[in-house]
N, C-alpha and C positions, 0 to 999 in steps of 0.2 A: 535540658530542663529550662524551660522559659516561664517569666518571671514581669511580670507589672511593675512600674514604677512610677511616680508622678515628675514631669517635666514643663514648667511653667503649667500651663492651663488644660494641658494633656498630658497623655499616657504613654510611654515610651515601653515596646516589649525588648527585654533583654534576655542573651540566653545568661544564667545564673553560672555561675563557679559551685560547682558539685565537690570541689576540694577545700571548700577553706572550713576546716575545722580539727583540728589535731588528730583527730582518730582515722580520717579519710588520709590526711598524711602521713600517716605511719603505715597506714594500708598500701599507700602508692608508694611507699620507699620500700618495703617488704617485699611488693608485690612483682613489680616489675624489671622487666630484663633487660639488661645491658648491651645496648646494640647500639646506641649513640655514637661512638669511635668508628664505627665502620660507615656510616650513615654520613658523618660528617667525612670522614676523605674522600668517600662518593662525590660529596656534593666540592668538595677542596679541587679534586681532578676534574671534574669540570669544568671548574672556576679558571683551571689554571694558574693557581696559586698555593703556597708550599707554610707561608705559617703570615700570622698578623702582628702587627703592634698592636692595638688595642680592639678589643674585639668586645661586642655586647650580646648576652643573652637574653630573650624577651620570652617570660613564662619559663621560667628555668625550673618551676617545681622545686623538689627537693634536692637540684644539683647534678642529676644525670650527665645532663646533658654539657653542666658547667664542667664536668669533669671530663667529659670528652674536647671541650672546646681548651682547658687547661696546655693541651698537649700543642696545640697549633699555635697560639698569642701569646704572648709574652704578660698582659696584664687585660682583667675580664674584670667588665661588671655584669652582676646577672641580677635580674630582676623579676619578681611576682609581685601582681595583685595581692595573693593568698599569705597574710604574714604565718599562717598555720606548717604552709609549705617551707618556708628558708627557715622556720625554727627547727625543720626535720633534714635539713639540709646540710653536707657534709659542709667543711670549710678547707677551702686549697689556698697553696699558697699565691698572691697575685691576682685574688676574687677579693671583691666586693660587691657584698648582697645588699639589695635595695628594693623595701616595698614600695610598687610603683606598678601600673599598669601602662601596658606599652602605646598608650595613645597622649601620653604625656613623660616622657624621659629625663630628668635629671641627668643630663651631660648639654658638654657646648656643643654647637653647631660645628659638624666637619671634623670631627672629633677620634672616628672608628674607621678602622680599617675592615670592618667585618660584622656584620649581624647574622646571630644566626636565633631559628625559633625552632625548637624540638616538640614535638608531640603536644602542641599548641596552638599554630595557627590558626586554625578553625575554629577557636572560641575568638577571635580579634574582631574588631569591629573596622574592616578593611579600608575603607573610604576613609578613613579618621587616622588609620595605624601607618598606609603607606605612606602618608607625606610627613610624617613624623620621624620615619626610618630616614625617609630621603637626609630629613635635615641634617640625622645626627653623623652620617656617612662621609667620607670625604669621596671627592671625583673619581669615578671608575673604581670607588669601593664596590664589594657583593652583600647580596643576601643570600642567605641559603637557607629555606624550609624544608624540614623533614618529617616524615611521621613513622612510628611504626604501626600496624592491624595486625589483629588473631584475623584470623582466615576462619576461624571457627569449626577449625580440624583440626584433626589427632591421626598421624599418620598409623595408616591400619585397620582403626576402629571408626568404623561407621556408623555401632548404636552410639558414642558420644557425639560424633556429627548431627544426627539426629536428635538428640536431645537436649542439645546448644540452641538451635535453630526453632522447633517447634513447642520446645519448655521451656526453657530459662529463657531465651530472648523474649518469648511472646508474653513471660509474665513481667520483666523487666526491660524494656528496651530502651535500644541508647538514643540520650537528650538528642535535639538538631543539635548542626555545627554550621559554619557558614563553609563555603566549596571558595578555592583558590579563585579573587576576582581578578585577571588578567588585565582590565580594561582599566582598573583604579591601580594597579603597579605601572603601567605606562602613562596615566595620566601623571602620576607622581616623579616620573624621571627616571622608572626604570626599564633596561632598553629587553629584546625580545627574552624570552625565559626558556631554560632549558629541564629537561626531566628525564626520568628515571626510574626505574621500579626495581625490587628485588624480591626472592626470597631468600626465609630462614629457619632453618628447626632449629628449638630448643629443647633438649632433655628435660623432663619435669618430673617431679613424682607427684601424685594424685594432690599433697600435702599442699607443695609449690603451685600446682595451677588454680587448686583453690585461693589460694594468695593473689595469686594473678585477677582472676574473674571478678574479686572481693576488690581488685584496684582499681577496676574498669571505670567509667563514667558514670554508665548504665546503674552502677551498683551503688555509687558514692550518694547519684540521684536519688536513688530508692530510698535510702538512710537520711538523707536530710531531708526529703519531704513527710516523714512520719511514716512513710506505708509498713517500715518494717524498720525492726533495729541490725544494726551489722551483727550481733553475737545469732539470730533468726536466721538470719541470709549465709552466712557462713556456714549454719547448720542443716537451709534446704542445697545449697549448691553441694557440702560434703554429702550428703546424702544422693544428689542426683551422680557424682562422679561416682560414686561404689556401686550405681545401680547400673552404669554403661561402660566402665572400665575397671578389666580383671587385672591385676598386678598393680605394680607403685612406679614401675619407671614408663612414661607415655615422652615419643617424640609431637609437641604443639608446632603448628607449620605458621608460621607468621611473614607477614611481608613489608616490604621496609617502600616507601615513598619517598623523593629528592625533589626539591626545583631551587633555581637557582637564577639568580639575573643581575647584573651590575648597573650601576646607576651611572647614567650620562644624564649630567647638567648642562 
C-alpha cells in the first residue's frame, strides 16, 4: 500500500505499514504460523554459527520471530516501527522492545553479534537500512533475512486454488514490497550472500486459515484504506472457503525464504 508524503519541497512515495493499528495486530498474532525456529537455524547453518551474545530484531511484529531468536542469544532487542505491534507482543525473558524503525537503531555501534529480520524485510527502505545494520554489527558479524509465502494452495483442492488467485487476490491484492537489493548490502560492507528456499504444510481448519488470510498484508491494506472493514472481509473470505472447501481440516503449502551475509569491514 503506498502512500504520499511531503519532504521539504517535494513528495516522497512510501510503502505504508498495513499493521499499525491494534486490530491488524491482534489479526497477525492470531493469524500466523510459527515457522520462525526452523527458518532461523536454516539461516544459523549457514552462517556457521551455534548461538549469539547479543542479537537484534528489526520488524519483530508481535514477537514471533523474537521468540525464535530467544533460543540462539543470550540477550535480544527487538524492534518495530508499529507501537500497535509490541503492545501484542509476548514478553521473553532477555528482550527488550523498542519502537524504532530499522533505519535509525538505538544501540552503540559494534554492538551485536547478530541481526536478524523475519517476514519484514521487504517493507525496509534498503539504501538507508543497510548501513545502519553495518554500523550496529560487530566485524564478521551476520545478517540473516527470512520470510515465509502461502503459495496459495491447499494440498488437494484445486477449487480453493482457484478461488485464491482469480477472487480474493484480484479483489484484494497484495501492497508492493521492495525485492532483496544485493548491490546496497555490498556497498554497505556486507561480503557475498547466501540462500535458500524451502517448503512446508501446515494443518489448518477452514476457521485458522481464515485467520491466516485476515493476517496477510493484502487484507490489513483493504481495512485501513476504508474499502471494507475487517468484521466484512472476514465474512467474504468465510464464505469464499465454505464455497471451495469440503471439511475443516485442509493441509496450506507455504514456503519458507533465507539469505544470509556477514559483514566485512
Amino acid at each position: 500500500m503506498r502512500e504520499e508524503r511531503p519532504v521539504g519541497g517535494s513528495v516522497e512515495r512510501v510503502v505504508a505499514n498495513p499493521f499499525d493499528s491494534d486490530g491488524a495486530a491482534r489479526r497477525y498474532a492470531r493469524g500466523r504460523p510459527y515457522y520462525h525456529r526452523t527458518a532461523l537455524r536454516l539461516a544459523m547453518r549457514q552462517l556457521g554459527i551455534e548461538r549469539a551474545g547479543t542479537a537484534v530484531d528489526i520488524g519483530c511484529g508481535t514477537g514471533l520471530s523474537t521468540r525464535a531468536l530467544c533460543d540462539v542469544a543470550d540477550r535480544v532487542v527487538a524492534l518495530d516501527v508499529a507501537p500497535a505491534m509490541l503492545r501484542a507482543a509476548q514478553r521473553y525473558p532477555g528482550v527488550q522492545y523498542v519502537v524504532s524503525g530499522a533505519e535509525r537503531i538505538p544501540v552503540r555501534d559494534a554492538c551485536a553479534d547478530l541481526v536478524t529480520a523475519g517476514a519484514a524485510f521487504h517493507w525496509f527502505d534498503q539504501a538507508r537500512v543497510l548501513p545502519e545494520l553495518a554500523r550496529v554489527l560487530n566485524d564478521g558479524a551476520a545478517l540473516a533475512v527470512y520470510s515465509d509465502f502461502f503459495t496459495g494452495r491447499v494440498a488437494g483442492r484445486p477449487a480453493f486454488n482457484r478461488w485464491f488467485q482469480d477472487s480474493y487476490l484480484a479483489r484484494h491484492p497484495a501492497p508492493a514490497r521492495h525485492r532483496l537489493d544485493t548491490a546496497a548490502a555490498a556497498e554497505a560492507g556486507f561480503g557475498d550472500s547466501l540462500g535458500a528456499e524451502d517448503g512446508f504444510r501446515v494443518r489448518m481448519s477452514r476457521s485458522e486459515l481464515a485467520d491466516y488470510l485476515l493476517s496477510q498484508s493484502n487484507a490489513a491494506a483493504a481495512v485501513r484504506s476504508g474499502a471494507i472493514t475487517a468484521h466484512d472481509l472476514r465474512c467474504e473470505i468465510t464464505d469464499g472457503l465454505r464455497s471451495c472447501l469440503d471439511g475443516e481440516e485442509i493441509d496450506a503449502l507455504f514456503g519458507v525464504r533465507v539469505w544470509t551475509a556477514v559483514l566485512r569491514r
